[in-house]
N, C-alpha and C positions, 0 to 999 in steps of 0.2 A: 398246420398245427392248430389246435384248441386253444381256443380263447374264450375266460368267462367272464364275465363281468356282473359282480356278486351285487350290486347296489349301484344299477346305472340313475335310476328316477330323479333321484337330485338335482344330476351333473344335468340329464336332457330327458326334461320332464314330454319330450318332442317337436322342441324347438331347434334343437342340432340333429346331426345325423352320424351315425356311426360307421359311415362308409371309409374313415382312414383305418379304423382295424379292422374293416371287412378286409380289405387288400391286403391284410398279414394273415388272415389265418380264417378258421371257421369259428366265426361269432356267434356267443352265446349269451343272450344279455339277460339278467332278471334285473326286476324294479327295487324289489328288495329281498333281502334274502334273512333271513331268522336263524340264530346261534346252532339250532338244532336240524338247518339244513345246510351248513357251512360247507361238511367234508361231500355231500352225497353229489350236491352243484360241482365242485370241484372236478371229483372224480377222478381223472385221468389227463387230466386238463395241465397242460406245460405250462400254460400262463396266465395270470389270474389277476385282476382287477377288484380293488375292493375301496370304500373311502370309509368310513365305521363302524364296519361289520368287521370284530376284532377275529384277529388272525397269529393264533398261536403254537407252541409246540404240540397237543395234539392234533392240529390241523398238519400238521408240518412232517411227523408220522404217518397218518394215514394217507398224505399227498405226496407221494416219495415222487411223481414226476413233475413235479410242478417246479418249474427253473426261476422263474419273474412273478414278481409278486408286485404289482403296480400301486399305490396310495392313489387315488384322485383326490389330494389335497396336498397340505403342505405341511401339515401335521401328521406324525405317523405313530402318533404313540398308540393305535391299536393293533400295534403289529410287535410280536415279541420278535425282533430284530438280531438278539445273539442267537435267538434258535432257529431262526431262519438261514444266518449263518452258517449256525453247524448242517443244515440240513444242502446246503451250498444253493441255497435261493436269495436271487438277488433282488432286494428290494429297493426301490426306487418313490419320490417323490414330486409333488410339484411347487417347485419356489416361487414366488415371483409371478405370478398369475394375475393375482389381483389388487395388487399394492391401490392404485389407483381409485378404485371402486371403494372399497374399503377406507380410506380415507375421505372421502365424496361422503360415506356413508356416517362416520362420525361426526364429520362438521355436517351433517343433515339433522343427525341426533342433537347436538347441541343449541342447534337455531330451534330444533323444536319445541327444545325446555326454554328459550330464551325469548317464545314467541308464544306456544302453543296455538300454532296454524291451528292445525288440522282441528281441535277443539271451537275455536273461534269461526271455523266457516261452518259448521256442524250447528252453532249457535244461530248464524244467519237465517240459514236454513229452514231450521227450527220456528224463524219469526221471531228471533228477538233484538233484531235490529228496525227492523218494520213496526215494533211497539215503542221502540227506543224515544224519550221525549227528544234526544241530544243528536248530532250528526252523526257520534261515535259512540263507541263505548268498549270497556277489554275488561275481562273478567278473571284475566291473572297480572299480576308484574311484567311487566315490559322489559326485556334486558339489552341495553347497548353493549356490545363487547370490543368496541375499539377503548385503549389503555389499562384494559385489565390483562392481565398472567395468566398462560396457559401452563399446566406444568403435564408434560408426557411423558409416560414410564414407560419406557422402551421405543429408541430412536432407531429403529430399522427404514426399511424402504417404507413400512405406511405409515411411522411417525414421522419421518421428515416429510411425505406426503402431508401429511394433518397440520405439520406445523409452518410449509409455506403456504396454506389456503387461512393460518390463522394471523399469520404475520400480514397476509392482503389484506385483511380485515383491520390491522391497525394493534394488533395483541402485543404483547409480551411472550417471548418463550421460554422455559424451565426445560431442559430437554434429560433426560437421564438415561445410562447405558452401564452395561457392565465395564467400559471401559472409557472413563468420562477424557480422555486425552485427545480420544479418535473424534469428538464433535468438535463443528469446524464455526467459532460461538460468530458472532456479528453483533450490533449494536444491540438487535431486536430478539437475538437468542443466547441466549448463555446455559454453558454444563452445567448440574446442579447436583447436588446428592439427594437421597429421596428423603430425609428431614426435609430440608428447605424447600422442595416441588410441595410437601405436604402443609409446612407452616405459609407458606407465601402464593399459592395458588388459589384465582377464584374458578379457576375451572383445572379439575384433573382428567388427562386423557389415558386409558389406561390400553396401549398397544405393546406390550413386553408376551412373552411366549407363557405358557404354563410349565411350571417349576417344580421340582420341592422346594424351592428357596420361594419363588414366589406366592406359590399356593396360598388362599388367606390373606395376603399382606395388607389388603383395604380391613379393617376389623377395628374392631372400637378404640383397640389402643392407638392406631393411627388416626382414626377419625377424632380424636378428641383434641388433636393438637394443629387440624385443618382450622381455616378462617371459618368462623360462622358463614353459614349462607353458601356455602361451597356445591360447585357442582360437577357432578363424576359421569362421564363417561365411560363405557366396555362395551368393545363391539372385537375381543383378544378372546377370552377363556373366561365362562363363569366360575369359576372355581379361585380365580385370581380374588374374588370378593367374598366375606363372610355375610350369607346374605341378611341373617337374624340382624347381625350387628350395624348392616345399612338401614333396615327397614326399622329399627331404634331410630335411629337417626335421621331418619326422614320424618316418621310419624314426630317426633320434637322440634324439628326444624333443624336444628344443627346441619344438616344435608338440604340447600334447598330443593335440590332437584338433580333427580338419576336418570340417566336412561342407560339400559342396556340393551344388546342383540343376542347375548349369550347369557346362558341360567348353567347353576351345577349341575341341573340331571333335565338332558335333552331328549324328547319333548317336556315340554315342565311339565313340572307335578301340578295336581289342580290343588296340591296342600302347598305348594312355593309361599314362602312368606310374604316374598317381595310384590304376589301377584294383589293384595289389599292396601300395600301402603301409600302413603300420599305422595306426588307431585313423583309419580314414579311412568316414565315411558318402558315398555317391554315390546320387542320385536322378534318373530320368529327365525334369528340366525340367517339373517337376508342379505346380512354386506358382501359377501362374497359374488351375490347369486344373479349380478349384470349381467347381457346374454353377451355381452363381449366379452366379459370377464371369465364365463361358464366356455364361451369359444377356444379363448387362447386355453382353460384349462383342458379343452378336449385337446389342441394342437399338440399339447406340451407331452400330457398324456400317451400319445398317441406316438411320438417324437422318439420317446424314453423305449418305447418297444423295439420300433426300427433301429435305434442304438443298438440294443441289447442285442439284438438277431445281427446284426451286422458285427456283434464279437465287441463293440465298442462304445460300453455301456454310459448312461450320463444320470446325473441325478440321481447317483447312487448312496444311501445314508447307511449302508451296511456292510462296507468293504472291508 
């Protein structure tokens, strides 16, 4: 059977190997593949692999044998999903891949606004520690974060990941879900609604899915009712944040310090607001992209096929 895989570069820039879907089928891999070459790669091809190379009802027409339609992620909103349906293609996903890393990855963001390492050795470096009259010297605010409040909007597997590495630390936790019953609170964490994660928080973590309900919801009307000095967190969805409205807010201080992994339009624009404003970290979309984390994504990946061929499909978001 054919197998393509429309956008492997990502997943295994060739640090992995793709010898578990060699053993299913004949492998076809590109690095990336462009809107305008979506249907011609496909082809004739039963099973197809894509991670944000959008996959829609005309693909889904002109690819009448194409059975499995694979995500390499765990988000699949580039996939129109009821048309894949109708066209009796089964789409599949990866959950649960990287909870781990991605947590690792925002308490890394956080200490870097709370430290600015990487800043400060760049300084040494530089010689201006070796000029320095004094033993020391720090050229931003220093932040202790043991007895301050974390508040995290959206408690899945990587916000409870973020929030026991912030509780070791000695935090406070705000935890928020669409269904605040099912968190299990303890001394150092309690359910919150997202007023109170907003009014009561000196750090927001923003790990919740992208919505129409959430879309935007960081935007100046919420920002004006956060504590002075407050600092945010997104390594979920840029689109979760209004970015004019943080980069207000940063340039004033009201925001003392952002970092994000995710922007609304990926790769950024070099016109990004956020990319001039003050005490702002940006990273390119990297928390995912541990080589054990990108591993288990190839197993899981790979896993979902041999399912599907064996009649006994998993990970399936289209049934």
């Amino acid at each position: 059977m054919k197998i393509v895989v429309l956008e492997g570069y990502s997943l295994n820039p060739g640090d992995l190997s793709w010898e578990g879907l060699e053993a299913l089928g004949e492998v076809t891999v590109y690095d990336r593949t462009k809107e305008s070459e979506i249907i011609s790669r496909i082809g004739d091809a039963e099973l197809v692999y894509t991670n944000k190379t959008p996959i829609g009802e005309k693909v889904f027409s002109a690819c009448p044998k194409m059975k499995f339609l694979g995500v390499l992620a765990t988000g699949y909103n580039v996939v129109d999903v009821e048309s894949a349906k109708a066209h009796g293609v089964v789409v599949t996903n990866v959950p649960n891949y990287g909870s781990e890393a991605v947590s690792q990855f925002a308490i890394a963001l956080l200490l870097e606004l709370c430290h600015h390492i990487g800043a400060h050795s760049e300084s040494v470096k530089l010689g201006d520690w070796a000029r320095c009259q004094d033993f020391c010297y720090w050229n931003t605010p220093l932040i202790e974060l043991t007895g301050k409040t974390m508040g995290i909007i959206g408690y899945g597997r990587i916000g409870q990941g973020t929030a026991r590495i912030a509780q070791a630390f000695g935090m406070k936790v705000l935890a928020n879900k669409r269904d605040l019953s099912t968190i299990e609170e303890t001394e150092s964490l309690k359910a919150a609604e997202l007023d109170t994660i907003y009014k009561e928080s000196d750090v927001i973590m923003l790990h919740c899915p992208l919505t129409p309900e959430t879309e935007g919801m960081i935007n100046s009307d919420v920002i004006v009712r956060m504590k002075d000095g407050v600092l945010i967190v997104n390594n979920s969805r840029g689109p979760l944040i209004v970015e004019a409205d943080l980069r207000v807010a940063l340039d004033s201080g009201k925001v003392a310090g952002a970092a994000v992994d995710v922007v609304s339009t990926e790769p950024i624009q070099r016109d990004n607001v956020l990319l001039g404003a003050k005490n702002i970290i940006i990273t390119p979309h990297i928390a995912w992209a541990a080589l054990e984390s990108r591993q288990r994504l190839m197993d899981i990946a790979v896993e979902n096929l041999r399912q599907f061929l064996a009649g006994t499909p998993v990970n399936v978001v289209n049934k």
